[in-house]
Structure formats: C-alpha cells, structure tokens
N, C-alpha and C positions, 0 to 999 in steps of 0.2 A: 504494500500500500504506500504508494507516494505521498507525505505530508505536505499542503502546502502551506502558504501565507501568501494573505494579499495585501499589500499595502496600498490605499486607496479606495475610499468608500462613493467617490462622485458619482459620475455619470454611467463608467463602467465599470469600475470593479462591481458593484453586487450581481452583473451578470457573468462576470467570473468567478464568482461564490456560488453564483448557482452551477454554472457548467460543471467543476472542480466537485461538487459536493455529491453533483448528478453520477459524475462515473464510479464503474466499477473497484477501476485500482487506484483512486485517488480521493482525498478528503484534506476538506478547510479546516485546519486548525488554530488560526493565528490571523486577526485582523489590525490594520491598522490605521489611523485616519487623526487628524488636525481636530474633527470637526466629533465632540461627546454626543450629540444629537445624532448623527448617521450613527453611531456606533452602537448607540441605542437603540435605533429601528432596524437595524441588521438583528444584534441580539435577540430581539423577540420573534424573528422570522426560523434563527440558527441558534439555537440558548447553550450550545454545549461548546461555540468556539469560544476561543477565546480573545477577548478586543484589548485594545491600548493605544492610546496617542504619542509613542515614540516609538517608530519601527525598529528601532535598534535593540526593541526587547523579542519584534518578533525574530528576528535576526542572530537573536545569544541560545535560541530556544534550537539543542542539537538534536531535536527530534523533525525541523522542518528541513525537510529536503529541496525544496524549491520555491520562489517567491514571483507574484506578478507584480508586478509597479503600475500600476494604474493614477498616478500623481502629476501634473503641470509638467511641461514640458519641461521647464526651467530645474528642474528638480531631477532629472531622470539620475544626470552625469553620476551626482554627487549620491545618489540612494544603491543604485546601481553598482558605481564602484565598493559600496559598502557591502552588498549583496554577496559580490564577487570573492571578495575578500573574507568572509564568513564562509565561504565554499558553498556558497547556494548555486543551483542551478536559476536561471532568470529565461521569464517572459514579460518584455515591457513594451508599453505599448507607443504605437508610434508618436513622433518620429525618435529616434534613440536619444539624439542630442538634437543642443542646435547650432554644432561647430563641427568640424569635421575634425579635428584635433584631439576632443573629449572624445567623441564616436571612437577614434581611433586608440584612445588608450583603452576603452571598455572592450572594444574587440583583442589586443591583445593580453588583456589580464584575463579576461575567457580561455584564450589561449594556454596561456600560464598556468591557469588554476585549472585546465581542462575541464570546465563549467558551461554547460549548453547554455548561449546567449541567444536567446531569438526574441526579435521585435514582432509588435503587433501589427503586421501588415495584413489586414484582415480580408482586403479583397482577392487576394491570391487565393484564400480557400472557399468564392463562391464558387456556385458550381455551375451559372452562367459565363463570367470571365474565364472560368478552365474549357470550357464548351470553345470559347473564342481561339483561345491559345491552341486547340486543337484543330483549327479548322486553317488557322498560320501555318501553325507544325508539319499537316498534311498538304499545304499548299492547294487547299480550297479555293480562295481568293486570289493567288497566284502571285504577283507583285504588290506587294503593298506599296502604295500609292502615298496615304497619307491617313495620320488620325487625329479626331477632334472628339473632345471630351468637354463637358459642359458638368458643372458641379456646383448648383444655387439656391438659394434660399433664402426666407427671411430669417436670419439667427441662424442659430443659438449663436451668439456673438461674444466672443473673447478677449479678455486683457491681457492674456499671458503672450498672446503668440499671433501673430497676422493671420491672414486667410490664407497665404501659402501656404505658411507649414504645418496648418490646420486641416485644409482641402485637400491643397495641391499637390502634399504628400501622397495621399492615396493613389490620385490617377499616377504622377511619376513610378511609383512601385509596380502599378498596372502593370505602365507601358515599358519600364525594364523584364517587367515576368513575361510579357508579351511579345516583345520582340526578342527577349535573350540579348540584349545592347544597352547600351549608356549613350543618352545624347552628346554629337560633337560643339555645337551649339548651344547656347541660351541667351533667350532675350524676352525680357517681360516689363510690361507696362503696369502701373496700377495706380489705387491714390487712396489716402484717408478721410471719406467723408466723416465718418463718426468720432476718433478717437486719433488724435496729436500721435503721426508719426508708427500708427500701424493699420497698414493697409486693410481695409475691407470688404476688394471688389482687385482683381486681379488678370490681366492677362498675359499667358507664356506661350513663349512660341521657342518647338526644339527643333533639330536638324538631327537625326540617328543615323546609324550609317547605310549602304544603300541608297542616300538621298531620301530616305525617309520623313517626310515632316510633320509635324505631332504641333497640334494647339490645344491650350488648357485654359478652359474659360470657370472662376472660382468667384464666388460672391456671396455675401451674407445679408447682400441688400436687393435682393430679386424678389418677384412678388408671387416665382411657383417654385415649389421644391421639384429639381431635375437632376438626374443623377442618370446621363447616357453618354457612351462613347460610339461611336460611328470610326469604323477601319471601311477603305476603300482600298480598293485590288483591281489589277485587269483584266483579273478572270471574273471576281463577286465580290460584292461588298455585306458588311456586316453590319447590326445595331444590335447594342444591349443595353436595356433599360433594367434598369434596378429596383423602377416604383411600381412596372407591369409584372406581378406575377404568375398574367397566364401566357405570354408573348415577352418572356424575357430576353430571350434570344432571335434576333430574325435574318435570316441570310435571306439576300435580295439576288437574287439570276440576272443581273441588271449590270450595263456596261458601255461602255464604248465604242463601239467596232468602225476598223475604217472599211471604204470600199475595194476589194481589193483589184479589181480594172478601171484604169480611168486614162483616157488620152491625154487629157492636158489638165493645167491647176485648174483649170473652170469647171473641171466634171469630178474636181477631188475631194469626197464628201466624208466627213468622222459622221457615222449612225447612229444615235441611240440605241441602243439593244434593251429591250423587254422582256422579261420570264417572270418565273414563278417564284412569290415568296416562300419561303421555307420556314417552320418552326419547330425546332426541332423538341421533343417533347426530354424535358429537363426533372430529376428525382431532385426536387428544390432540398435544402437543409439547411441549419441557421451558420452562416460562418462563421461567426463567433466560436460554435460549440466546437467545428471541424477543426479552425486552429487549435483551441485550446486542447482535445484530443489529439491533436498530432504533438503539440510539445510534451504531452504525457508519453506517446510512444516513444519521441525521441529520447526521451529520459530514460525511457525502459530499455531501450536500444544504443542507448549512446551514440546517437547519431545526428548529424547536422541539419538543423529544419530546413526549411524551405527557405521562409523569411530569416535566416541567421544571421549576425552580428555583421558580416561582409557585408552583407544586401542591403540590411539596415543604414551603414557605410557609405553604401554608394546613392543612396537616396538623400542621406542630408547633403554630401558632397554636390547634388545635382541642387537641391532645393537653398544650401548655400547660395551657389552659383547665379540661382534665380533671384537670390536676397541682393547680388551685387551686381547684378543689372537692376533691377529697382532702383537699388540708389545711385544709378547711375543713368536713369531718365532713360531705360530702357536701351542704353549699350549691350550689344552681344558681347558676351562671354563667351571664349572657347574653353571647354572641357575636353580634361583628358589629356 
C-alpha cells in the first residue's frame, strides 16, 4: 500500500484525496494546507487522515511514501525541493517552476535521490488528446500543417501567476506530447486589463520543427468557456473539444486538393475537397484519476511517467521563453 500526503487543500488537491483514497494500492494519510477551514471540511469528508498547517510534518512522517503539491505556483520550487530531500516520491502539479533554473535543480535532485518526479500535466492523460496523438502517430492527417488552440473564459482569475503559465501551460504540454518537439520559435503578445503587470488575455504564436506553426489563444476575460484545439494536415484535419462530451473528437475528410492537369496558370485551380466527418466513439475517463493512477504504477514500477521532471522542464523553459517575448512587446524568441 502506497502512503500518500497531499499538501494543498485548494482547488485541486481534494480531488487528489479523493482519487489516492479511491484506489486499491494507495491511501491518504497526511494532509496539508495554510488555510484550518479547508482542513476542517476535508476532515469531516476523510476523519481518519491526518491534517496540519506545516507540510514539513507531513514530510518527517516515514510512513509517507509519496506527496502531491497541489500549492501556488510560487511555492512548488521551495516544497518540492523539500519533498525530495525527505526521499518522497512527488507528483506536483503544473507548471513545476516558474524558472527554468529551479525546474532544473528539482529535476536533478530526482535524479540524485532516485525519487519519481512527475508534474501535473493532466491533458496528456485525456483520452480524447491521446485519440489525436494517435491519428499524428499513424499519419492520419498526413503533414501537419499547423495548430491552433483557443483556451477562455470568464475567470477563475489569479494573482499568483498570469494567464500563460496558468492556461498556456496546458496546450504547450499538448503540443510537445503531440508533436514529440519543442518549438524553434516564440512570440506572444498580451496585456493587463485587470491586474498591474500580469497578463490576463494572451497570445502565442510557435514555429516547431517541420515548419510547423502552433497558435495559443488564453484569456480569463472571454464571455464563453472554450477549450478546443484544431491540427490541420494534407491529408485531414482534426478538432477536439473538451466541453462536447459526445463529439469530443472529430476528424474532418476535408482538404485541399490541386488540379492535377492544367495548360496554363489561368486553368490552375487548388479545390476544396469535401468528405465525411468522422467520430470516433471514445471510452471517456476523468484524467485527473488516469494521471494520478499512472504515478501510483510508476511508483510501483519504478519507472519514469509520462509527464516526468524532463517534460515538466521543457514546458517552463518554452513558457519562460513566452514570458520574455511578452516583455518584450512581442519579440521572437528562438528556442533551443
């Protein structure tokens, strides 16, 4: 039986209290949280963990084998490192850091202490985006062309961290699980209507390699919650929408085509091409539960997750990257 500890009662840790309590080979022993009020309405849901407002005690306790960080981003570096250093295995959730520098020491004290680090990159284990990655893989869609991802809403609205590395973490993560690459490029625009000096409304534009181009549209000031990315190919194009649960996935038979006899440039026409939408029927599951199972296996398995301390890595290093074309009025950045 894996013990865990979560530290962090906000937004998501108690739906990793509930996953971790739900499975077979793992149980919550150790809670932790700033705030006596959550600690108190956790306790009456789970009366037999045990809670405290200094994670350092879940952390002394050598009966806990593993800890999630569910806490501000600001916060990961410095809990993290301590995790590590206690010999806890960690799942925390994204994005790791917000330097690549910290990311980088946390990856190699993982290393060091040979302690499973993986981030919370939660989209990697829907089971719509793995449908997508699979239709790349197999060359469904054929050249990928270009992708655009749209991420908005009213809210939930933050002071810890702009709408980058709030949003724009997730699709970045996507689009590395997705293409297997790291963008050569970055360049993004954005601005602070709300709040002195952190962006609330975002746009990035990547270059991957292939000539690949990827746009990331992120905003906490839209008037509909949208959560779809659109890949384009020369053979088919793809959508997946996140909010449709019965049409999550939709591959379009739809395209381009030139003609291929033509005497001269006046008779040389690119076609539309028309077919059939496709949907492919999808065994939906919550991904939350999917990660958090998988870093239980990796534990049990000693072996490197998906979303692991690297990937983690290369997602702040991109979302960096994105921080320093912002302040710089949308200057490309080359990566890499």
């Amino acid at each position: 039986m894996i013990k865990v500890g979560v530290i962090g009662c906000g937004h998501w840790g108690p739906n990793h209290i509930r996953n971790f309590s739900m499975f077979p080979d793992s149980n919550v022993i150790w809670i932790a949280d700033l705030s006596e009020e959550r600690l108190r309405s956790v306790k009456r849901t789970y009366p037999q963990i045990s809670v405290t407002t200094d994670y350092r005690n879940v952390l002394k306790d050598h009966n806990v084998d593993a800890v999630v960080v569910a806490t501000p981003t600001a916060t990961h570096h410095n809990i993290v490192k301590d995790c590590l250093d206690f010999g806890k295995d960690v799942l925390c959730e994204k994005p790791l850091t917000c330097q690549v520098e910290s990311a980088k020491e946390l990856v190699n004290l993982a290393e060091k202490k040979e302690k499973i680090l993986m981030v919370g990159h939660v989209f990697l284990f829907n089971v719509g985006i793995r449908k997508v990655k699979e239709y790349i893989r197999n060359g469904t869609l054929g050249k990928v062309y270009y992708i655009h991802s749209t991420r908005v809403n009213l809210g939930p609205i933050r002071n810890d961290v702009n709408v980058v590395w709030d949003l724009a973490s997730h699709d970045i993560s996507i689009f590395s699980y997705l293409l297997d690459a790291q963008p050569i490029e970055i360049a993004a625009k954005g601005n602070s209507f709300l709040q002195d000096n952190l962006e609330d409304v975002a746009f990035i534009s990547l270059v991957y390699p292939d000539d690949i181009l990827a746009n990331v549209h992120v905003s906490w000031l839209d008037p509909r919650k949208v959560r779809e990315i659109v890949i384009v190919g020369d053979k088919k194009m793809v959508v997946w929408n996140d909010l449709d649960p019965e049409d999550t996935v939709r591959l379009y038979e739809r395209g381009i085509s030139q003609e291929p006899y033509y005497v001269d440039f006046g008779e040389f026409q690119l076609i539309p091409k028309e077919g059939d939408v496709i949907i492919p029927k999808l065994k939906l599951s919550e991904p939350l539960k999917n990660q958090d199972g998988h870093f239980v296996d990796c534990i049990k398995q000693r072996k490197e997750p998906l979303s692991n301390g690297a990937f983690g890595l290369q997602v702040v290093g991109v979302l960096e990257a994105a921080q320093k074309s912002l302040n710089n009025d949308g200057k490309t950045v080359r990566f890499l």
